[in-house]
ChimeraX commands (.cxc) that place a marker at each C-alpha (Angstrom):
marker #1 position 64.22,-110.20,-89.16 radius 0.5
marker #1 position 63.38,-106.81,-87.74 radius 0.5
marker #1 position 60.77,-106.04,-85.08 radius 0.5
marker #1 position 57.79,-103.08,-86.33 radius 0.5
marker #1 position 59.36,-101.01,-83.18 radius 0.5
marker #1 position 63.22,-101.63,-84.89 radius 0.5
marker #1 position 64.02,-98.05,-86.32 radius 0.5
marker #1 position 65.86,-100.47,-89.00 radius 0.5
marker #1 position 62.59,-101.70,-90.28 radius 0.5
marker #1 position 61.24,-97.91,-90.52 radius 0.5
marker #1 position 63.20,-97.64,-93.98 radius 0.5
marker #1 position 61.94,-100.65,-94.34 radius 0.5
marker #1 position 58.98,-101.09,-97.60 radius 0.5
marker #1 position 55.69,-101.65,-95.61 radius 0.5
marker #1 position 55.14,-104.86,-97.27 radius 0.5
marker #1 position 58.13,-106.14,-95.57 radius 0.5
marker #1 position 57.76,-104.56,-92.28 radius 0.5
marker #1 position 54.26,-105.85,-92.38 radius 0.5
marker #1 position 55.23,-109.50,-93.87 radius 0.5
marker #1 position 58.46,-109.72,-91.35 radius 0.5
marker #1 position 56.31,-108.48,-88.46 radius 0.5
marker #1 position 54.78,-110.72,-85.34 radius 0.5
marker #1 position 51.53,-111.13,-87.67 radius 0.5
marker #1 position 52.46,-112.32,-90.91 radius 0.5
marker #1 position 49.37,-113.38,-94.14 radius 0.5
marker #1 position 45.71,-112.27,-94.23 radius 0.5
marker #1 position 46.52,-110.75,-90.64 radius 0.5
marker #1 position 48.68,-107.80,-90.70 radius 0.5
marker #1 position 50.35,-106.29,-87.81 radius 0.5
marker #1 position 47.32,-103.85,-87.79 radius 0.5
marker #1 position 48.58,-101.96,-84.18 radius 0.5
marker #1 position 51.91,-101.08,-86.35 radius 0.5
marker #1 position 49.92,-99.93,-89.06 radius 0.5
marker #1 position 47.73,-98.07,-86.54 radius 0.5
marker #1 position 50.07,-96.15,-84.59 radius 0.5
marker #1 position 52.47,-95.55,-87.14 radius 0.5
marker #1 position 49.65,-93.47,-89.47 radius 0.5
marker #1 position 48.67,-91.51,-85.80 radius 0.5
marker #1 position 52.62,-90.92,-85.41 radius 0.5
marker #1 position 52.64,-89.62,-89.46 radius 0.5
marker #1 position 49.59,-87.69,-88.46 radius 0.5
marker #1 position 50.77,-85.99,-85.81 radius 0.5
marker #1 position 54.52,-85.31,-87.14 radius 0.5
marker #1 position 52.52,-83.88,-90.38 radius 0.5
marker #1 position 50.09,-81.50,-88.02 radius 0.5
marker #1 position 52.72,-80.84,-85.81 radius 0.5
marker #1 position 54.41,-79.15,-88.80 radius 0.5
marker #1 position 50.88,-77.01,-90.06 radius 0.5
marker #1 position 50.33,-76.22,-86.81 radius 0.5
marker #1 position 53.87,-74.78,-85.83 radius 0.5
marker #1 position 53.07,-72.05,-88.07 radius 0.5
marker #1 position 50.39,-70.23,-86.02 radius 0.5
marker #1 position 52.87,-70.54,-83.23 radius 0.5
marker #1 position 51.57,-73.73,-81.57 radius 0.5
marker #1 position 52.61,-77.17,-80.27 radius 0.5
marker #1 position 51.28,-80.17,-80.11 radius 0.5
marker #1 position 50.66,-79.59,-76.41 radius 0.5
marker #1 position 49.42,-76.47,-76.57 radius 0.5
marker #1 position 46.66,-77.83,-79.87 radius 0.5
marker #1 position 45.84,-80.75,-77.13 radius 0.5
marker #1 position 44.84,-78.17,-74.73 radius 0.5
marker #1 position 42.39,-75.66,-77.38 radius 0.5
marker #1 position 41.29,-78.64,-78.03 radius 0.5
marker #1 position 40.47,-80.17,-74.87 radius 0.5
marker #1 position 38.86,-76.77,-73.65 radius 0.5
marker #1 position 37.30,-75.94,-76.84 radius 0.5
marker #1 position 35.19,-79.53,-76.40 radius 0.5
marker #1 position 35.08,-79.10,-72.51 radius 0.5
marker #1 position 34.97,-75.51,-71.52 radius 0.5
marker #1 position 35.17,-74.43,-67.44 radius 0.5
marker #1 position 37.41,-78.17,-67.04 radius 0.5
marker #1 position 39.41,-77.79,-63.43 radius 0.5
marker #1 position 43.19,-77.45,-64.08 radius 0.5
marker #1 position 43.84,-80.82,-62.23 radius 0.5
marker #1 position 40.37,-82.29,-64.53 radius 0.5
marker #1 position 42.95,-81.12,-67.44 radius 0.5
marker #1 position 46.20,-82.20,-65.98 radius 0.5
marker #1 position 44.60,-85.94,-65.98 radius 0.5
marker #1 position 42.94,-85.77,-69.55 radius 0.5
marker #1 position 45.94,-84.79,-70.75 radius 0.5
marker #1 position 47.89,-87.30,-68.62 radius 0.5
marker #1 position 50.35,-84.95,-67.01 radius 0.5
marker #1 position 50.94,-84.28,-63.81 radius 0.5
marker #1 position 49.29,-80.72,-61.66 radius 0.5
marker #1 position 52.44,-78.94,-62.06 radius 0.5
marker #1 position 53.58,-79.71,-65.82 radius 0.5
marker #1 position 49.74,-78.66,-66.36 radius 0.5
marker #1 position 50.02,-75.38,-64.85 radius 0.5
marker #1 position 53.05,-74.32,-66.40 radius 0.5
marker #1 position 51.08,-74.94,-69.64 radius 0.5
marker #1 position 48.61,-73.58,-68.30 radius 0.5
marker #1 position 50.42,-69.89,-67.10 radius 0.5
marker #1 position 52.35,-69.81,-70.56 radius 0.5
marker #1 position 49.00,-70.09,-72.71 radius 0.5
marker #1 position 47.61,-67.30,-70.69 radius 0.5
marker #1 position 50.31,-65.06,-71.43 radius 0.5
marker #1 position 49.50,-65.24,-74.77 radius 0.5
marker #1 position 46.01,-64.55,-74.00 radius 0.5
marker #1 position 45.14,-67.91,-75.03 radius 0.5
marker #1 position 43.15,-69.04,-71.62 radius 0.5
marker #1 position 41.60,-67.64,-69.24 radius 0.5
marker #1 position 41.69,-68.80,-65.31 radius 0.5
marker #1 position 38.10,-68.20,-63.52 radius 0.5
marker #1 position 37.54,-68.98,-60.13 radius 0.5
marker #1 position 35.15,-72.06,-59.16 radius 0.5
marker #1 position 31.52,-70.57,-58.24 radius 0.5
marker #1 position 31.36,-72.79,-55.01 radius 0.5
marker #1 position 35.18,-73.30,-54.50 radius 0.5
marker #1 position 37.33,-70.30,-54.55 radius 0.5
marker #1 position 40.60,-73.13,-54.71 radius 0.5
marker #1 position 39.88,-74.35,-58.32 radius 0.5
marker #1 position 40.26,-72.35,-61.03 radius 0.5
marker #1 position 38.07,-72.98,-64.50 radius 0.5
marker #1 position 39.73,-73.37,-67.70 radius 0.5
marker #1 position 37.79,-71.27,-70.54 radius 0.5
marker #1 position 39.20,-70.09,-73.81 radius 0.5
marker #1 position 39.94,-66.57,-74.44 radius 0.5
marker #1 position 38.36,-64.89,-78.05 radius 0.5
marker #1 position 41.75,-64.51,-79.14 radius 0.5
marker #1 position 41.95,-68.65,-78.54 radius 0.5
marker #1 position 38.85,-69.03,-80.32 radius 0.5
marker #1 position 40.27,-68.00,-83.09 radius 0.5
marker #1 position 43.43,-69.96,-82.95 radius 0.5
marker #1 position 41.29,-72.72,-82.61 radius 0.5
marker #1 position 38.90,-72.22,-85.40 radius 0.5
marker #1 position 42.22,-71.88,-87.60 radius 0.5
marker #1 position 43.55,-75.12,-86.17 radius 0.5
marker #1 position 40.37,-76.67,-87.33 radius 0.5
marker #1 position 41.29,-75.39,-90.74 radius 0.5
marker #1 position 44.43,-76.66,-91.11 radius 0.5
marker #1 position 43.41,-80.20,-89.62 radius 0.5
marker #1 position 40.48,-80.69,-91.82 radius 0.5
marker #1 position 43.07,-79.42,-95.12 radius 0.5
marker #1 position 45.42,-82.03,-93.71 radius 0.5
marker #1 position 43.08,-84.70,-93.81 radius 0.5
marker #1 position 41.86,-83.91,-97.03 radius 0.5
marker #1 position 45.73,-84.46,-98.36 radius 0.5
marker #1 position 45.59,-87.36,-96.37 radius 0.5
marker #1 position 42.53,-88.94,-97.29 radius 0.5
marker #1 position 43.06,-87.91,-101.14 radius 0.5
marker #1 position 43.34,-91.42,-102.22 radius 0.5
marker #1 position 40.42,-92.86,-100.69 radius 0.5
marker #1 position 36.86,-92.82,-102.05 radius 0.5
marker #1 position 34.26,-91.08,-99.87 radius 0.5
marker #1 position 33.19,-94.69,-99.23 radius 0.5
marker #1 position 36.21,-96.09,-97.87 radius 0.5
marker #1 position 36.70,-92.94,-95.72 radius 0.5
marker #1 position 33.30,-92.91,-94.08 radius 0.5
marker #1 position 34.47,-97.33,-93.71 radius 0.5
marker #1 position 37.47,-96.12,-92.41 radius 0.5
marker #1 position 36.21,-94.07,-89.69 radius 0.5
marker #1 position 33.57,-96.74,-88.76 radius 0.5
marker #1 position 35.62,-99.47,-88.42 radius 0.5
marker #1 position 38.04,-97.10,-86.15 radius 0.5
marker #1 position 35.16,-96.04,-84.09 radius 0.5
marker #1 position 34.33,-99.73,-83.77 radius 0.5
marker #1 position 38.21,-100.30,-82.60 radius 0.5
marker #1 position 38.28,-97.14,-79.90 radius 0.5
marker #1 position 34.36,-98.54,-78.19 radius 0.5
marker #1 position 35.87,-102.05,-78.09 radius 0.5
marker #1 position 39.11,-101.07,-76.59 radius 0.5
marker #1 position 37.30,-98.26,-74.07 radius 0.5
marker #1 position 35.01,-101.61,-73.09 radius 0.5
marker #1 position 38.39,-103.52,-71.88 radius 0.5
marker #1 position 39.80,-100.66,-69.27 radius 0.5
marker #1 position 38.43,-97.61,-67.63 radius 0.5
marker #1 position 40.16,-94.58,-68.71 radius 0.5
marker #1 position 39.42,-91.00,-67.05 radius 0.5
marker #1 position 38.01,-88.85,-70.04 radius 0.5
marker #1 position 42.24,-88.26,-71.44 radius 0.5
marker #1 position 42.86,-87.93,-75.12 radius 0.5
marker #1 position 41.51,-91.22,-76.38 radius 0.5
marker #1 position 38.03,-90.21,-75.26 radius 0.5
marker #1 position 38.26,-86.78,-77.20 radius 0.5
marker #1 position 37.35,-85.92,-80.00 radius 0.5
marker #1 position 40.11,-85.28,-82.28 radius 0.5
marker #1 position 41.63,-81.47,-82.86 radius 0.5
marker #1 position 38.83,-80.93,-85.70 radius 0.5
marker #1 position 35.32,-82.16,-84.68 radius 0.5
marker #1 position 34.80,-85.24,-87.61 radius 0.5
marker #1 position 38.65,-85.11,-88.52 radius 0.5
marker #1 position 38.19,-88.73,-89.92 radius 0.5
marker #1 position 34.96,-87.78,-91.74 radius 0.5
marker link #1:1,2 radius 0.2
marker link #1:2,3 radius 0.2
marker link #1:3,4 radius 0.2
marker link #1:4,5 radius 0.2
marker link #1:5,6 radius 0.2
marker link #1:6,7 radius 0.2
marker link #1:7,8 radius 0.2
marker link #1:8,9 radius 0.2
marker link #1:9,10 radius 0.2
marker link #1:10,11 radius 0.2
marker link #1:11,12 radius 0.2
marker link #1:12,13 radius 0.2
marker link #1:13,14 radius 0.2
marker link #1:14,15 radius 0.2
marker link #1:15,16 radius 0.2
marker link #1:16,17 radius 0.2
marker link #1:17,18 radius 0.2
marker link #1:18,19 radius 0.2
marker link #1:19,20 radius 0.2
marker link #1:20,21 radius 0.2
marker link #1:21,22 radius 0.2
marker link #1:22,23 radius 0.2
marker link #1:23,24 radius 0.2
marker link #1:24,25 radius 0.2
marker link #1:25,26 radius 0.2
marker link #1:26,27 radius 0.2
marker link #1:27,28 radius 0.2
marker link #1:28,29 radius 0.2
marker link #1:29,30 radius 0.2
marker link #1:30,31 radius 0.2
marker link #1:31,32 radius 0.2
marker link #1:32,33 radius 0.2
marker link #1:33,34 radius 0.2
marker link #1:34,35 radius 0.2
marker link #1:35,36 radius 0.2
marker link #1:36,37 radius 0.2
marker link #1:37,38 radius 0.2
marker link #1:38,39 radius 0.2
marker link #1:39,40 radius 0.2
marker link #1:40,41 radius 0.2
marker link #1:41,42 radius 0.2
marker link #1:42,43 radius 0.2
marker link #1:43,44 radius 0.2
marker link #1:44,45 radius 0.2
marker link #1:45,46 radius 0.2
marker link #1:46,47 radius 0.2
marker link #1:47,48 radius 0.2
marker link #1:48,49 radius 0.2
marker link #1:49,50 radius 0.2
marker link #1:50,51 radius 0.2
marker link #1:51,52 radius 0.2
marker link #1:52,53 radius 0.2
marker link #1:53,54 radius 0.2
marker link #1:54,55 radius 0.2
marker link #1:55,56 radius 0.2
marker link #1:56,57 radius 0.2
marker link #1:57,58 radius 0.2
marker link #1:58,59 radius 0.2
marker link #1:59,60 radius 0.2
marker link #1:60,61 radius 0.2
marker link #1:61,62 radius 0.2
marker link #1:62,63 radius 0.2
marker link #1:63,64 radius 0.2
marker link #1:64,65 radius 0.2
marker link #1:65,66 radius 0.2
marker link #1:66,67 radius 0.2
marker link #1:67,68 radius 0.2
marker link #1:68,69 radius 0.2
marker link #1:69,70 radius 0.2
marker link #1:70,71 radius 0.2
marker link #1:71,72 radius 0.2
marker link #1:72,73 radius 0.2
marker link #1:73,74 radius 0.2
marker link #1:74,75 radius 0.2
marker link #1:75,76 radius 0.2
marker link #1:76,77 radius 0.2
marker link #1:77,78 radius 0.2
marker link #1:78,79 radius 0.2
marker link #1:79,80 radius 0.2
marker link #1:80,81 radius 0.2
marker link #1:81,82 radius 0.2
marker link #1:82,83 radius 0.2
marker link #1:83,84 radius 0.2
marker link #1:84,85 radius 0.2
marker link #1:85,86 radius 0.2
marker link #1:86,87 radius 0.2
marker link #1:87,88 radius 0.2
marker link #1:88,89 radius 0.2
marker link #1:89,90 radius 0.2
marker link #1:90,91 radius 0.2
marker link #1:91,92 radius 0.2
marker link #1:92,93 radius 0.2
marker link #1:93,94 radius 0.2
marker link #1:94,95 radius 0.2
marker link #1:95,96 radius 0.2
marker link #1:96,97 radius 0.2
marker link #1:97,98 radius 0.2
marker link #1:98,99 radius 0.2
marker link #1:99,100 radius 0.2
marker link #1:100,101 radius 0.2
marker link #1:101,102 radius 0.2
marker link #1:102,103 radius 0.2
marker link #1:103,104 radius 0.2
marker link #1:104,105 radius 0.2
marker link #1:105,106 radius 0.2
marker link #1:106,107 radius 0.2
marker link #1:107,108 radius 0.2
marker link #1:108,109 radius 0.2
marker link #1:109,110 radius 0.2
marker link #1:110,111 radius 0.2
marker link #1:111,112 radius 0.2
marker link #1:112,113 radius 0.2
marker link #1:113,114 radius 0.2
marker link #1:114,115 radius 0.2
marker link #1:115,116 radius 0.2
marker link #1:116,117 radius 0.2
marker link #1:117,118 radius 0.2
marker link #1:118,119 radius 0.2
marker link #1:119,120 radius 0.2
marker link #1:120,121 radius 0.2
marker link #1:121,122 radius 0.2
marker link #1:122,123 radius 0.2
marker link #1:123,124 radius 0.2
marker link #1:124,125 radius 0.2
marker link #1:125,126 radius 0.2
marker link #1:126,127 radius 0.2
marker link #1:127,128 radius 0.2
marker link #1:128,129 radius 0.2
marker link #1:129,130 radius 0.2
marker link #1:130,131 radius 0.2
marker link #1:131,132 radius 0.2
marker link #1:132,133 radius 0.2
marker link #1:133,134 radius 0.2
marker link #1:134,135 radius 0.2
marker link #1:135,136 radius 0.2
marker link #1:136,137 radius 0.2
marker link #1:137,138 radius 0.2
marker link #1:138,139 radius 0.2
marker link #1:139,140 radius 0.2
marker link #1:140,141 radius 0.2
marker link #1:141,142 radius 0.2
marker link #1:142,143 radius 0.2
marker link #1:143,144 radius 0.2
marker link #1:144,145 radius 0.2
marker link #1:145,146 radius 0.2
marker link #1:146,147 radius 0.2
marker link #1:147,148 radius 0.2
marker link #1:148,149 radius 0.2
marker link #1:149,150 radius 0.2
marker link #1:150,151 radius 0.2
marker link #1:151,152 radius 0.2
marker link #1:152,153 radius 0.2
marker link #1:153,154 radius 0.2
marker link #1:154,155 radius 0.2
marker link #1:155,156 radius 0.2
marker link #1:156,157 radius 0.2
marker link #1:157,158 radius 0.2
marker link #1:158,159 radius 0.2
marker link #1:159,160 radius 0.2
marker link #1:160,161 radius 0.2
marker link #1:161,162 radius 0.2
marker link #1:162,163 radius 0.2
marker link #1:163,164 radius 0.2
marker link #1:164,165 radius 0.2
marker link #1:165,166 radius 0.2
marker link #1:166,167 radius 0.2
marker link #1:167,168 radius 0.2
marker link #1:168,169 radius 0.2
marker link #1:169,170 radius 0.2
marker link #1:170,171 radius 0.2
marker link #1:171,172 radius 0.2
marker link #1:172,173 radius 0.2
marker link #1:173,174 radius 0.2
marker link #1:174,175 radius 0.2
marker link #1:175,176 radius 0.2
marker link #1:176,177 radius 0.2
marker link #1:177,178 radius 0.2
marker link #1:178,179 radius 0.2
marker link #1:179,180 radius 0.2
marker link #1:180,181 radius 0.2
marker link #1:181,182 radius 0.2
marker link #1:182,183 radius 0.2
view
């Protein structure tokens, strides 16, 4: 029998993974099923994105600063849990490429605000495209129904989770790269 996490049960049918998993019946291994459709996501935007010329990092960071502009670098560094330094390398390559633009705090001089460049803007606006035309590949087998189910159910999930653990504003409390992506 193969664990969901053995690559062996990856070319596994789901039926099986799911019947030979720790949750067998009426109650699916539904955190395998979960993060396995977030990794499938991600692999297939990774790909759309890649070419405009971005990663996933730097789609996590439009992102972030398209939701939160004027965000410190170190308020940035923890939503995207990674540390200062990692950050500003980021960070310094996205602003070559005109991407974002470092302002200096209004009451301290020592922080630096993260805003998006117009050039970004537009990046961004053209990720948003290519999420929302991934979803809709996606989503193409579900009814309108059973998508707007989906996404309240999930929603359900995330508030129940966030109500077990503090977490500092990082990716799980963001809105996802296009605003309504599971709508």
């Amino acid at each position: 029998m193969h664990s969901p996490k053995d690559p062996i049960s990856k070319s596994l049918p789901a039926e099986d993974r799911l019947r030979d998993g720790p949750m067998r019946g009426d109650r699916r291994y539904i955190g395998y099923l979960i993060s396995d459709v977030a990794r499938l996501m991600r692999a297939s935007f990774d790909r759309r994105v890649r070419r405009i010329g971005l990663t996933r990092a730097q789609w996590q960071v439009l992102s972030l600063l398209h939701h939160r502009p004027g965000v410190s670098q170190t308020e940035l560094a923890e939503m995207l849990e990674v540390e200062r330094a990692t950050a500003g390398r980021m960070i310094d390559r996205m602003e070559r490429k005109n991407w974002v633009e470092r302002r200096a705090d209004a009451t301290d001089r020592r922080v630096n605000r993260l805003y998006l460049t117009t050039e970004a803007r537009g990046v961004q606006a053209e990720m948003g495209r290519i999420a929302e035309d991934m979803l809709d590949d996606v989503m193409a087998s579900l009814a309108d129904g059973e998508r707007n189910l989906l996404a309240d159910m999930m929603e359900r999930i995330k508030m129940q989770l966030q109500s077990m653990g503090p977490r500092r504003g990082g990716p799980a409390d963001m809105p996802l790269a296009a605003e309504g992506m599971m709508r």
